[in-house]
C-alpha positions as CSV (number, residue, x, y, z in Angstrom):
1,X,-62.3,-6.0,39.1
2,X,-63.6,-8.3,36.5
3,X,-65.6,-6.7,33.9
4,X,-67.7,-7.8,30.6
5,X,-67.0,-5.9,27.6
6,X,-68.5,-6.6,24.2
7,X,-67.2,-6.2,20.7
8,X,-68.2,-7.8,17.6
9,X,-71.2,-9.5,18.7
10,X,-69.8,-11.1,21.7
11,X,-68.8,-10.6,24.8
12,X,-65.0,-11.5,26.3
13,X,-63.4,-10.8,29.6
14,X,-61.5,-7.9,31.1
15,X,-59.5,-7.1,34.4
16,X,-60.4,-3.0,35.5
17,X,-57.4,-2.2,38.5
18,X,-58.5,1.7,39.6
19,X,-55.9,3.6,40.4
20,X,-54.5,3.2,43.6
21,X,-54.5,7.0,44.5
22,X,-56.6,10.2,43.3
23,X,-55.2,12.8,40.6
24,X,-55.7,9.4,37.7
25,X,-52.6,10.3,35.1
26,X,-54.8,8.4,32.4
27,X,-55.3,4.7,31.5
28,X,-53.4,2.0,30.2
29,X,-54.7,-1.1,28.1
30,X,-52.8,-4.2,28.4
31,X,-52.8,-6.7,25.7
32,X,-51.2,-10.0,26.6
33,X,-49.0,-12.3,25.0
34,X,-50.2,-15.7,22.9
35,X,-51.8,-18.2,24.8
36,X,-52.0,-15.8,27.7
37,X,-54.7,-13.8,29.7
38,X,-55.9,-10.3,31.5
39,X,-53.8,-12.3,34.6
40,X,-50.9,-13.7,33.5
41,X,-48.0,-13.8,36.3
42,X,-45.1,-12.5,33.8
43,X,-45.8,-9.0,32.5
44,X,-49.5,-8.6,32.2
45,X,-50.5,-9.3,35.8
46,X,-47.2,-7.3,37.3
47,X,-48.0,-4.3,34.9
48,X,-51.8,-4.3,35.5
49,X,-51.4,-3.6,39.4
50,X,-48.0,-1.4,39.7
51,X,-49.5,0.9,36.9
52,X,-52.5,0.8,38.8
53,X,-50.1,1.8,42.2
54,X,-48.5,4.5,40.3
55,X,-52.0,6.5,39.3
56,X,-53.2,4.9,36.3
57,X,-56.1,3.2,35.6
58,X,-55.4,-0.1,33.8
59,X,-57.2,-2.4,31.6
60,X,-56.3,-6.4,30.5
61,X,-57.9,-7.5,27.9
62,X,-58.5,-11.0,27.3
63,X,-57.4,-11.3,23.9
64,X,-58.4,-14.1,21.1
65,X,-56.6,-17.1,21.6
66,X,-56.1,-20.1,19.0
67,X,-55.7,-23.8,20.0
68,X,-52.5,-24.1,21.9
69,X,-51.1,-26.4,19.7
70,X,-51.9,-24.1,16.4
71,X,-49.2,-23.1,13.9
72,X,-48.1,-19.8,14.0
73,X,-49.9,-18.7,11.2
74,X,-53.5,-19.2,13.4
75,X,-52.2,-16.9,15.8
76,X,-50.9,-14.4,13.1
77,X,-54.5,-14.8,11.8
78,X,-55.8,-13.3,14.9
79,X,-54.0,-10.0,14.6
80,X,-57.3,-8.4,12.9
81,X,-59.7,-9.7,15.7
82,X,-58.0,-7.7,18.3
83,X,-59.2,-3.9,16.8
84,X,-62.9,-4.2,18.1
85,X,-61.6,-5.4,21.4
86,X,-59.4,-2.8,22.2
87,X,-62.0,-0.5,20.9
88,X,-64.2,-1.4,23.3
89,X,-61.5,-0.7,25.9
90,X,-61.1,2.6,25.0
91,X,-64.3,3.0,24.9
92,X,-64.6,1.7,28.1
93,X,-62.2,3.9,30.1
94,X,-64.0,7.0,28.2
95,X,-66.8,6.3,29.4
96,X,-65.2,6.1,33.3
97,X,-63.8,9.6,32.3
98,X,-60.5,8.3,31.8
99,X,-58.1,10.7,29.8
100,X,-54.5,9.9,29.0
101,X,-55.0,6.4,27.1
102,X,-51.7,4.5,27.0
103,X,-51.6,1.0,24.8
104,X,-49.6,-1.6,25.9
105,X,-49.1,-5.1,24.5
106,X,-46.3,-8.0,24.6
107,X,-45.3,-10.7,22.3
108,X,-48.2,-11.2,20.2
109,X,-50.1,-8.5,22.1
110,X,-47.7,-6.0,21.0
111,X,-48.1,-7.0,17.2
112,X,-51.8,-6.7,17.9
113,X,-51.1,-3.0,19.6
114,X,-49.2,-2.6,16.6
115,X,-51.8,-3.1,14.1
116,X,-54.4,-1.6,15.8
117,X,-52.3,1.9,16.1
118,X,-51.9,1.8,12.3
119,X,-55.1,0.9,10.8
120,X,-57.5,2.9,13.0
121,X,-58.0,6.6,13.6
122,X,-56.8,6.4,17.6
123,X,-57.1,10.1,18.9
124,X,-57.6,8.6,22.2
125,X,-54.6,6.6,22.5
126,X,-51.5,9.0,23.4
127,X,-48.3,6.5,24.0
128,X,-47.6,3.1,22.5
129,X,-45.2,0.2,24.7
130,X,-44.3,-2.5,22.7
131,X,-42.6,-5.4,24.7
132,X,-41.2,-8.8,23.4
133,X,-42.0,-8.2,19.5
134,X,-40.7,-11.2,17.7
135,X,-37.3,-10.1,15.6
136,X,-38.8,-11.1,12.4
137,X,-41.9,-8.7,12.8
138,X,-40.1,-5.6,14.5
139,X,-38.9,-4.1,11.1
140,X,-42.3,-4.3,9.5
141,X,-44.1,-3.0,12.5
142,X,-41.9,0.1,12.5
143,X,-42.6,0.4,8.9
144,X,-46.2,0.2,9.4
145,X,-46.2,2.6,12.4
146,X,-43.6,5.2,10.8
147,X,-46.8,7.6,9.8
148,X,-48.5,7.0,13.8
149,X,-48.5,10.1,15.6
150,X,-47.6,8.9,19.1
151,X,-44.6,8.5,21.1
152,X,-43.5,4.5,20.8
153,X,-41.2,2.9,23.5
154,X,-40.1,-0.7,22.0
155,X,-38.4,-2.9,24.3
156,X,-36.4,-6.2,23.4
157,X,-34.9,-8.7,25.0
158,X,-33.6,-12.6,25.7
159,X,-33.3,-14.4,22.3
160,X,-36.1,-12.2,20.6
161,X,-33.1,-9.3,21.2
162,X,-32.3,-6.8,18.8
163,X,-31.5,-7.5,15.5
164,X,-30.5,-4.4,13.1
165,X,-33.2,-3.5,10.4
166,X,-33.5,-2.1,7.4
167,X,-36.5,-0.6,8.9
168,X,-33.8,1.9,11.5
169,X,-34.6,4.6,9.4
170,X,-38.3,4.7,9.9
171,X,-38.2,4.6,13.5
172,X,-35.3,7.3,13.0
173,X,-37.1,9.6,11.2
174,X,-40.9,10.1,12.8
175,X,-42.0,13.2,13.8
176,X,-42.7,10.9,17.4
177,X,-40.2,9.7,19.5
178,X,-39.3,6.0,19.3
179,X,-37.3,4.8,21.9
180,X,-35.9,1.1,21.3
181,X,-34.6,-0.5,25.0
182,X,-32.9,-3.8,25.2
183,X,-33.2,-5.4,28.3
184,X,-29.7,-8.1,28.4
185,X,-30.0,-11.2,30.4
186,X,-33.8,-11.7,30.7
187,X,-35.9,-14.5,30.0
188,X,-37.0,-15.1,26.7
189,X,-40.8,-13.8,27.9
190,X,-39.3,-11.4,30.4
191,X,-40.1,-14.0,33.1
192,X,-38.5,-12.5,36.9
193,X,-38.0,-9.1,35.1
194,X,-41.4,-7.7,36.1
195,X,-39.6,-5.0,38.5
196,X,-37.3,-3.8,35.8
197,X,-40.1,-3.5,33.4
198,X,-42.7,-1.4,35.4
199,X,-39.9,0.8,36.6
200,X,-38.8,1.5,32.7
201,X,-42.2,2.0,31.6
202,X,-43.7,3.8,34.5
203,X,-40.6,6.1,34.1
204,X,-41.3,6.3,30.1
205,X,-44.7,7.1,30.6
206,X,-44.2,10.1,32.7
207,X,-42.6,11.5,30.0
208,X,-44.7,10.6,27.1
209,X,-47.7,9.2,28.3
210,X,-49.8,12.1,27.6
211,X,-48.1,11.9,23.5
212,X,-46.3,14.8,23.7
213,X,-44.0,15.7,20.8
214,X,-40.5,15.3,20.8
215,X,-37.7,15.9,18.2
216,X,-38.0,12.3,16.5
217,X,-36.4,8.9,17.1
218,X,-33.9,7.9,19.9
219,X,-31.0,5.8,20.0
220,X,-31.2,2.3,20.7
221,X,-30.4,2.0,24.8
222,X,-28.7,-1.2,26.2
223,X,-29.9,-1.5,30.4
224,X,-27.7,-4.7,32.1
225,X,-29.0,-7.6,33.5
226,X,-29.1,-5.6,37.0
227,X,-29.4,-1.9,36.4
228,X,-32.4,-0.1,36.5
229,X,-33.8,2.3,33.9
């Protein structure tokens, strides 16, 4: 369903999906990639109904969105416009009653998640997915969210694939789990993988959806081009 929500003296778009069935596990806000929206065919659109089909309420956020031919530093720029957004998703599914809130971002989106989960006090917000985070940002990310006391599943993949950090040790060490999942022979935006996706994250989030503690960081885990997670 479309919705209106407003944050920082405007108004910008949103895509509500109820859950498909009763007993709601929680929510999850989706926050799409750069020059993307609350309906885009890879990820976003895939995640927002099979979430949905699996008994979570899910949010898309239209996000802000520079000129498409901007340098990367616009977009980059944009990082800091995201927080009252998702704010006023959170405090949108609240108000529906919604318990359980999950954040969920790719590429850009994920940065923005990212960000978001380390500046602001989030009580609400029990799990963090991160999908697609550009190589050059990943170690700096997990720096930032090394304090953050959820559970983060970080999932890589294509050219953007893993590239070992000096920044191990913080994801390592939290008193959360981080689980770090490369995803071999997909697209470099995940493109045909939505299947393999919602079936890793759906799976994840059954787990750690509601943030419950674990013993620390995981292991980095390689899944094939064709086997499932």
């Amino acid at each position: 369903d479309p919705v209106w929500l407003d944050a920082a003296g405007g108004r910008f778009f949103a895509l509500f999906t109820p859950a498909g069935r009763p007993r709601v596990r929680g929510g999850a806000i989706l926050l799409h990639d750069r020059g993307g929206d609350p309906n885009r065919l890879d990820v976003i659109r895939p995640l927002r109904i099979g979430l949905a089909a699996r008994r979570w309420d899910t949010l898309a956020l239209q996000m802000p969105v520079a000129a498409w031919d901007a340098p990367d530093q616009a977009w980059s720029e944009l990082v800091p416009e995201a927080a009252p957004r998702i704010r006023s998703g959170i405090d949108f599914l609240r108000a529906r009653g919604v318990d359980g809130l999950v954040l969920i971002g790719q590429g850009l989106g994920a940065r923005m998640a990212a960000a978001f989960m380390a500046t602001e006090p989030t009580p609400e917000i029990g799990a963090l997915v991160l999908i697609g985070l550009p190589a050059a940002q990943a170690d700096a990310v997990a720096e930032r969210l090394r304090s953050v006391p959820v559970p983060v599943l970080e999932i890589t993949g294509g050219p953007e694939g893993p590239v070992p950090g000096a920044a191990e040790s913080a994801r390592q060490g939290r008193r959360f789990p981080w689980r770090r999942v490369v995803l071999e022979g997909v697209a470099p935006r995940f493109q045909g993988d939505d299947a393999r996706l919602l079936a890793l994250i759906s799976g994840w989030l059954a787990r750690y959806g509601s943030g419950r503690k674990a013993d620390g960081g995981e292991a980095v885990a390689a899944v094939g081009a064709t086997t499932g997670d």
